[in-house]
C-alpha positions as CSV (number, residue, x, y, z in Angstrom):
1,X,0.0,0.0,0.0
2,X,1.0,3.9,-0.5
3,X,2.7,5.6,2.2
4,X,0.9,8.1,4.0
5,X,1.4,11.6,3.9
6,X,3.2,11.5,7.5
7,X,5.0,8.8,6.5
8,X,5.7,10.7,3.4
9,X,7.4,13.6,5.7
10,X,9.4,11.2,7.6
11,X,10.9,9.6,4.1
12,X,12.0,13.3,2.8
13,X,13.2,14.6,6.4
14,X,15.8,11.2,6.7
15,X,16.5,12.3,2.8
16,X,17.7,15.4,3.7
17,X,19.7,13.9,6.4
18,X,22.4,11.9,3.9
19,X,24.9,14.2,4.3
20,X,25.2,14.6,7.7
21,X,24.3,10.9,8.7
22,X,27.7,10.3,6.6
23,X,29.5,12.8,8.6
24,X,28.4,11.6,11.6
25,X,29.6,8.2,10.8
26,X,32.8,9.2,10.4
27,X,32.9,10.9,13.4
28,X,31.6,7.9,15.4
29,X,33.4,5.2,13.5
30,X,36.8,7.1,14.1
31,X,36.1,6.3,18.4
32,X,38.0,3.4,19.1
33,X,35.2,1.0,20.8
34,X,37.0,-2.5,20.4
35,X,38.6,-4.7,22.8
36,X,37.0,-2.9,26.0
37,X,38.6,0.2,25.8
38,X,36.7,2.0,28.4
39,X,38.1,5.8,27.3
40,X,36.4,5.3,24.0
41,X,33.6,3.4,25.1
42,X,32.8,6.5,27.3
43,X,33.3,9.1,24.9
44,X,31.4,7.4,22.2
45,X,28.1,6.6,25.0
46,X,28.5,10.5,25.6
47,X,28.0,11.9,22.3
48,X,24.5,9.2,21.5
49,X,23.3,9.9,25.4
50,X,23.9,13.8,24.6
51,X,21.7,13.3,21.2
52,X,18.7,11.0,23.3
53,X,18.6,13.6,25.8
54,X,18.1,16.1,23.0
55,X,15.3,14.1,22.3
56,X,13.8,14.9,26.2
57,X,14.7,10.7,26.3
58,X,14.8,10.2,30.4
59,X,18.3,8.9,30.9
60,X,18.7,5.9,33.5
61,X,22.5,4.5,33.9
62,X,21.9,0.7,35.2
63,X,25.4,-0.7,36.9
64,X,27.1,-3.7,34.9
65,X,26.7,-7.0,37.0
66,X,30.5,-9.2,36.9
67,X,30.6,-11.8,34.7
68,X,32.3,-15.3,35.5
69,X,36.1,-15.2,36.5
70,X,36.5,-18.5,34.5
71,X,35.5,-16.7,31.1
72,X,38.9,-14.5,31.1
73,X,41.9,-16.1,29.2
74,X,45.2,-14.6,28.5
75,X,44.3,-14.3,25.0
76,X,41.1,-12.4,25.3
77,X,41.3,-9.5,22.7
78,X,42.2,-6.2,23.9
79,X,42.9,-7.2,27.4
80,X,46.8,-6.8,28.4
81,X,48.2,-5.9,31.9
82,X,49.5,-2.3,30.1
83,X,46.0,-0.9,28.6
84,X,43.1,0.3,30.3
85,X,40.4,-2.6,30.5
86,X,36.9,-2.3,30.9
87,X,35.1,-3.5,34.1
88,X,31.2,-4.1,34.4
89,X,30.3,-2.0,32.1
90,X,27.1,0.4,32.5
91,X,24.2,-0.1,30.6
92,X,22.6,2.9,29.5
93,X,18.3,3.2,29.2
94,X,16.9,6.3,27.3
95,X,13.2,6.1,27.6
96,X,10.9,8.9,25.7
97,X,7.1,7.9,26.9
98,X,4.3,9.1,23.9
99,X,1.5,11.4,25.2
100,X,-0.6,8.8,23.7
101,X,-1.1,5.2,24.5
102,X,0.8,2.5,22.1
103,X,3.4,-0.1,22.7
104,X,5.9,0.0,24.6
105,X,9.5,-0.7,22.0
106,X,12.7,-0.8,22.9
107,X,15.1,-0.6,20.7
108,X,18.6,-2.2,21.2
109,X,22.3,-1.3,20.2
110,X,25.6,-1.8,21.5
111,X,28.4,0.8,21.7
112,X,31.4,-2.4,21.4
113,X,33.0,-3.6,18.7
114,X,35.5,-6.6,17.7
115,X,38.4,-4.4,16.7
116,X,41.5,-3.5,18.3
117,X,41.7,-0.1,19.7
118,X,45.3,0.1,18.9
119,X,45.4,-1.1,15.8
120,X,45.7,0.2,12.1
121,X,41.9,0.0,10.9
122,X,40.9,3.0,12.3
123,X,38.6,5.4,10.6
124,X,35.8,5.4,7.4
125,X,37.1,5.2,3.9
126,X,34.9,5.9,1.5
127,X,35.7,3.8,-1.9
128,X,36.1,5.8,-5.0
129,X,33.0,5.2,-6.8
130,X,31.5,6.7,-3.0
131,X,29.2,3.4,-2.9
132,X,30.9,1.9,0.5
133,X,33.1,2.5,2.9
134,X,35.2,0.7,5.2
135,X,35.6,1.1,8.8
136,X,35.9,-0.6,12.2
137,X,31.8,-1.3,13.5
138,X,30.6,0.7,10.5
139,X,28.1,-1.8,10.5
140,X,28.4,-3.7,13.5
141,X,26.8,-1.8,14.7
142,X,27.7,1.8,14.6
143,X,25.7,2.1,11.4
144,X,22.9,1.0,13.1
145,X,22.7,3.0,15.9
146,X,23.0,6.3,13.7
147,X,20.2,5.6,11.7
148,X,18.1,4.6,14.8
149,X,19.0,7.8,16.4
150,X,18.3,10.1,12.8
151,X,14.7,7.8,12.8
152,X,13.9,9.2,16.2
153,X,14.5,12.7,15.2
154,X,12.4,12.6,12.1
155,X,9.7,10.9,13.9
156,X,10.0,14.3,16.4
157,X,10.5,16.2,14.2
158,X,7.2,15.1,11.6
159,X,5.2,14.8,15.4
160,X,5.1,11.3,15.6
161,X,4.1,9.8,19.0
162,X,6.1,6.5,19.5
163,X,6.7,5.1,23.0
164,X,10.6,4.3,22.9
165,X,13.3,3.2,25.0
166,X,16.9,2.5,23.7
167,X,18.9,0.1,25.5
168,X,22.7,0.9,24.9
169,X,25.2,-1.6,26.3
170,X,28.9,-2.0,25.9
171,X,29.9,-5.6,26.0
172,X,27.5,-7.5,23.1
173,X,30.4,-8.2,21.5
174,X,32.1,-10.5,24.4
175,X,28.6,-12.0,25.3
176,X,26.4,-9.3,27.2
177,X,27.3,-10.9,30.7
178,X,27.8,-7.5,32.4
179,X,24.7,-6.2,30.5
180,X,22.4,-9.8,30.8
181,X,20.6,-9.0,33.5
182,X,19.8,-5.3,32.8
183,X,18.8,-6.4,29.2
184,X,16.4,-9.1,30.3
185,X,14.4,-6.4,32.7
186,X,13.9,-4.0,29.7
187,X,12.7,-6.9,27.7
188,X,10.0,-7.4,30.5
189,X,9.1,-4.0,30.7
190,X,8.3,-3.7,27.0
191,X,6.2,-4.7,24.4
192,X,8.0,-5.3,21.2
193,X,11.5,-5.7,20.3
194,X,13.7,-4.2,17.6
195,X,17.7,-4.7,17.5
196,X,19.8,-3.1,15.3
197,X,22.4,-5.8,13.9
198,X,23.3,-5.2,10.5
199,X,21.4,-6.9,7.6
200,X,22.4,-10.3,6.1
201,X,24.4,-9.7,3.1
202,X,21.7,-9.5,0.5
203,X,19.8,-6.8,3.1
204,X,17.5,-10.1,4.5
205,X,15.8,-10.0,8.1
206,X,16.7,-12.4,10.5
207,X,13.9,-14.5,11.7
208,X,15.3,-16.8,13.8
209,X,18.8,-17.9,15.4
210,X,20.7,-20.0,17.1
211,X,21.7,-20.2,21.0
212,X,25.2,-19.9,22.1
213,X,26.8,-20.9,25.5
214,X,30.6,-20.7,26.8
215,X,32.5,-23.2,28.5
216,X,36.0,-23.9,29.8
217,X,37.7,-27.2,30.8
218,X,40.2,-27.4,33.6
219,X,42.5,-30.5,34.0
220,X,44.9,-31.1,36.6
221,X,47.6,-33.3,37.1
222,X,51.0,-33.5,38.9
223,X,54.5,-32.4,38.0
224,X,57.5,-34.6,37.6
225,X,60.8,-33.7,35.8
226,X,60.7,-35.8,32.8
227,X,64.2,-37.3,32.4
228,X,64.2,-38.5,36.1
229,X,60.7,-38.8,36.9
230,X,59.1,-39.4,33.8
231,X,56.5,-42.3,35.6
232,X,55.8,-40.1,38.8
233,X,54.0,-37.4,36.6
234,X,50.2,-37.3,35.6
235,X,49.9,-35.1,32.5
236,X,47.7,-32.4,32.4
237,X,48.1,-32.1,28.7
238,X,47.3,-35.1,27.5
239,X,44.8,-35.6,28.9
240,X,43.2,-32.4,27.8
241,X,44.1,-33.9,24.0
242,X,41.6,-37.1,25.3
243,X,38.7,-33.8,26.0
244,X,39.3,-32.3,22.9
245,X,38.4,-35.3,21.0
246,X,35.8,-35.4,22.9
247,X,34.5,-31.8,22.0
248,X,35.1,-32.7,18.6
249,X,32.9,-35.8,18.7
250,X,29.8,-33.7,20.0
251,X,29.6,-31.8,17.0
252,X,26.7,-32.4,14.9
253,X,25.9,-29.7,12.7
254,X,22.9,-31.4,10.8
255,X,21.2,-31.4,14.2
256,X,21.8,-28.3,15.0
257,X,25.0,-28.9,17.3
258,X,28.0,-27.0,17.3
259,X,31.0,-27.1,19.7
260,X,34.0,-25.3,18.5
261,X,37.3,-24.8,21.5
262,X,39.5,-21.8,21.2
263,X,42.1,-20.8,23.6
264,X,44.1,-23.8,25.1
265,X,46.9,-23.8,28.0
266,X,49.1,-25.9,29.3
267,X,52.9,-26.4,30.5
268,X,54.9,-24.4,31.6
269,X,58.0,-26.1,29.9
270,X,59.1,-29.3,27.7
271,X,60.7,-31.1,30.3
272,X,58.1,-30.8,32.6
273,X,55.4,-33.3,32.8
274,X,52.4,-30.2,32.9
275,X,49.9,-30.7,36.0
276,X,47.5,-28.2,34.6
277,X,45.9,-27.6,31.4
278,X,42.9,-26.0,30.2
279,X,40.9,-25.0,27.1
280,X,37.8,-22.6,26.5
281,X,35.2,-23.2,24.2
282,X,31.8,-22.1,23.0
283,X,28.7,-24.4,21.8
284,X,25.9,-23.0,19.2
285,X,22.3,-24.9,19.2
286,X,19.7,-24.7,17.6
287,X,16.9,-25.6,20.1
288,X,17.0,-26.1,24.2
289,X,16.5,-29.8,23.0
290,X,20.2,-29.3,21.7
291,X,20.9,-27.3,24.2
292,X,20.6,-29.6,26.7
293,X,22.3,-32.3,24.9
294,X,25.3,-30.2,25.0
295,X,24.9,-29.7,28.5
296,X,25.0,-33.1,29.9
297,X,27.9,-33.8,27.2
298,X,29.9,-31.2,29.2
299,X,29.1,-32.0,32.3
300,X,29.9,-35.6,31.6
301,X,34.1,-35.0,30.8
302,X,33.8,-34.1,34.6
303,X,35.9,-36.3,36.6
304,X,35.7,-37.2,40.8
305,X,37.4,-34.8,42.9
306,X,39.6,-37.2,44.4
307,X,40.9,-38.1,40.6
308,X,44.6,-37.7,38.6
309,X,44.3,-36.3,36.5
310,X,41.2,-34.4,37.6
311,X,38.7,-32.9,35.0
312,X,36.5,-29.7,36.2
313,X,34.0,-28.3,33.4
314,X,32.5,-24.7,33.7
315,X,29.7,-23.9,31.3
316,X,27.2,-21.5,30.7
317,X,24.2,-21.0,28.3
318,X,24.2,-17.4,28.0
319,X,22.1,-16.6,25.1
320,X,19.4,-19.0,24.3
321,X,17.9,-20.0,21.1
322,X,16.0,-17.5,19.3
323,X,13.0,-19.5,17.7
324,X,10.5,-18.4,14.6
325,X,7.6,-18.2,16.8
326,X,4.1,-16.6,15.9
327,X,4.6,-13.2,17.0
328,X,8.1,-12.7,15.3
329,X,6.2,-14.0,12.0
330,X,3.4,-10.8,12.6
331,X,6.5,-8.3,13.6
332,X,8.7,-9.9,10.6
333,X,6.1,-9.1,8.1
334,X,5.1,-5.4,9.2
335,X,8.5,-5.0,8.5
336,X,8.5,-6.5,5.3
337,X,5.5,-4.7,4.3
338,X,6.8,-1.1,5.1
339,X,10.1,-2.2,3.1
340,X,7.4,-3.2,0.2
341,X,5.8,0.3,1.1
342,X,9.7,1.8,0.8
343,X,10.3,0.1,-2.9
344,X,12.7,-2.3,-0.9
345,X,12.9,-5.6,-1.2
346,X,13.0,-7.7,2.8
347,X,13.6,-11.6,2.4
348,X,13.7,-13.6,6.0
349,X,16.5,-15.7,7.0
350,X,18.0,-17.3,9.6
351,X,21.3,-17.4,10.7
352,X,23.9,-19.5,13.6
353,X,25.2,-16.0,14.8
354,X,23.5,-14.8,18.0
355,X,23.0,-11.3,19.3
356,X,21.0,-9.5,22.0
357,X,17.9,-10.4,20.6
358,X,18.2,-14.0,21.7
359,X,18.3,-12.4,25.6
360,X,15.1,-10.2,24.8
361,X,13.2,-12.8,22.8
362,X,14.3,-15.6,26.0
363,X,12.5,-12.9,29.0
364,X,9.5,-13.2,26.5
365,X,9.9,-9.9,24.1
366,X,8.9,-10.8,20.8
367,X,12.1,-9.1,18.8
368,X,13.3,-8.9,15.2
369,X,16.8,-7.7,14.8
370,X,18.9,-7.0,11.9
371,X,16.9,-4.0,11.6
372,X,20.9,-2.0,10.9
373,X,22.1,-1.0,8.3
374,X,23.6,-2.9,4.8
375,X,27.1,-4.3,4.3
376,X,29.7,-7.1,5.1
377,X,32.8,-8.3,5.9
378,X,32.3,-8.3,9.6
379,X,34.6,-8.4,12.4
380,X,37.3,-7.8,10.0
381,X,39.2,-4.6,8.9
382,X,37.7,-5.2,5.7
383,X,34.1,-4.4,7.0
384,X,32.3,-2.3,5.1
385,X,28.7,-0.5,4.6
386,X,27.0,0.4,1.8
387,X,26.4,3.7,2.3
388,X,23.1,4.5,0.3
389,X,21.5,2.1,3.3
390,X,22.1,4.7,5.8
391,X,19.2,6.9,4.2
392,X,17.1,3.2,3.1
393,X,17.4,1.5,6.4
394,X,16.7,4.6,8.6
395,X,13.5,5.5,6.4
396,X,12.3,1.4,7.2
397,X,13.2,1.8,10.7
398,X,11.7,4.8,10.9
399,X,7.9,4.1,9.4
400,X,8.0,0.4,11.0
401,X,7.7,2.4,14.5
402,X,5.2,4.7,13.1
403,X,3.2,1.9,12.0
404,X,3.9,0.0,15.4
405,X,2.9,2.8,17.6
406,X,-0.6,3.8,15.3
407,X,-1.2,0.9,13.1
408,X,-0.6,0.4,9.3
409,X,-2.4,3.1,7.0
């Protein structure tokens, strides 16, 4: 169906914005965010709290809960005894309440990203034909949280009531465990979910995902020099190499089972027989069926306490599946129809990568979320946007909340 003539409005007043969308980008992509580096985490929070509040949003600053000392390995990006790492993160909630009654949306973004702060990917290029740029998080998910931000001033701006609240967090990228807890609250306290992850490659929706969960395996043994006491010793190691073909075995990606180990540790030196060893991991799933499954595989490489060599298992489902249920379907295809509405094109997939949305949709929010912006290449210094999305993409975001908060035309 046509657009209306306030939705109209809206599509020429994010026109008009191109220009200084694309500056705007460049300013925010040019913050280093990656590897929890706090001083440009809180710089880059200021200037998007500083454009809410513009908005009259009511700013609440929720603490960041600890997350699990058994997560952190020596490998962790961005973490190193000589830089300034982030602890517990804050959580920022901007809430704008419509004079009018509609549903309550919150809208999610996170400030982090996956690149190193220190490193030589550090600001937007803009290819010569001007099509894309490159940049670190210019789509995931700093993209994203521009055109959400230029949506919400066109919708003041053309007088359109929506009741909003954006959640803003800082730690998506490492698995939201300092922001879990304040995300799953907002999720209760609203009505509809919206999550600003960038599109699949060909611009499609997500639909559904899969669940992800960490774990780590500790192994203990007892030390022995290995010329003289070779026999004496119980290795660590080697044993870990008996788990890892277990982890491998568990896999099962036709059933929607995926274990995949990382980091590994152990040893101190070669003629040393090690007495501890460890290795971190993370499991994907497509169901809590699978879940589960997983679960009681982990659990089951645990050996007794009074055993050499010893086998302790950590684990943790922090992001559940995120399912195709009824509801997303009904959200999922107002989108698509304002796309329609737009002259875009909004095909549903499905994907194994998880986000924030999996947290809202598990405390019961009904959530679509690849609602960012267009490009590729994530998580590497080859990311990129396509840049005519920033005007597209905020135009869909922008009448999709219309539409949500006073029905289709």
């Amino acid at each position: 169906m046509p657009l209306n003539d306030t939705e109209q409005r809206l599509c020429a007043a994010i026109a008009k914005r191109d220009r200084s969308m694309r500056q705007q980008l460049a300013r925010d992509v040019a913050i280093p965010t990656g590897g929890d580096f706090t001083p440009g985490l809180d710089e880059y929070r200021g200037l998007v709290v500083e454009q809410l509040e513009a908005l009259e949003a009511r700013i609440t600053t929720v603490p960041g809960t600890p997350r699990p000392q058994w997560l952190e390995h020596a490998s962790a990006a961005g973490r190193a005894t000589d830089r300034e790492v982030m602890q517990a993160p804050p959580v920022v909630l901007a809430e704008r309440a419509a004079r009018s009654r509609g549903p309550r949306i919150l809208i999610a973004g996170h400030l982090d990203t996956v690149h190193d702060p220190y490193g030589s990917f550090r600001k937007l290029t803009t290819a010569p034909d001007g099509r894309t740029a490159t940049g670190p998080g210019v789509v995931d998910m700093k993209g994203g949280i521009l055109i959400a931000i230029h949506a919400l001033e066109a919708l003041a701006e053309c007088g359109v009531e929506v009741n909003w609240t954006f959640l803003l967090n800082s730690d998506e990228e490492t698995g939201s465990f300092h922001s879990f807890e304040a995300i799953t609250q907002a999720a209760r306290d609203h009505d509809i979910g919206l999550a600003l992850e960038p599109a699949l490659p060909d611009g499609s929706l997500v639909v559904e995902r899969m669940g992800a969960g960490q774990f780590k395996v500790e192994v203990f043994g007892r030390a022995a020099h290995v010329g003289r006491d070779f026999v004496k010793g119980v290795s660590a190691v080697s044993k870990l190499g008996e788990v890892l073909i277990k982890l491998a075995g568990m896999s099962d990606p036709q059933q929607g089972r995926i274990v995949n180990v990382g980091p590994l540790q152990g040893g101190v030196a070669t003629n040393i027989v090690a007495d501890y060893a460890a290795c971190w991991g993370n499991v994907r799933f497509a169901d809590g069926e699978s879940a589960r499954w997983l679960e009681r595989g982990l659990v089951a490489l645990a050996t007794a306490p009074d055993q050499l060599p010893r086998v302790t298992v950590h684990h943790l489902i922090n992001r559940p599946a995120k399912p195709l249920t009824e509801e997303v379907r009904r959200l999922a295809e107002k989108a698509r129809e304002a796309a329609s509405d737009l002259g875009q094109e909004l095909r549903f997939g499905s994907t194994g990568g998880v986000c924030d949305g999996n947290i809202m949709q598990a405390a019961g929010l009904p959530t679509i979320d690849t609602l960012g912006v267009r490009g590729g290449n994530l998580h590497r210094t080859d990311e990129f946007i396509e840049l005519s999305s920033l005007v597209g993409r905020c135009q869909l975001l922008a009448v999709l909340l219309a539409r949500l908060s006073h029905g289709s035309n």
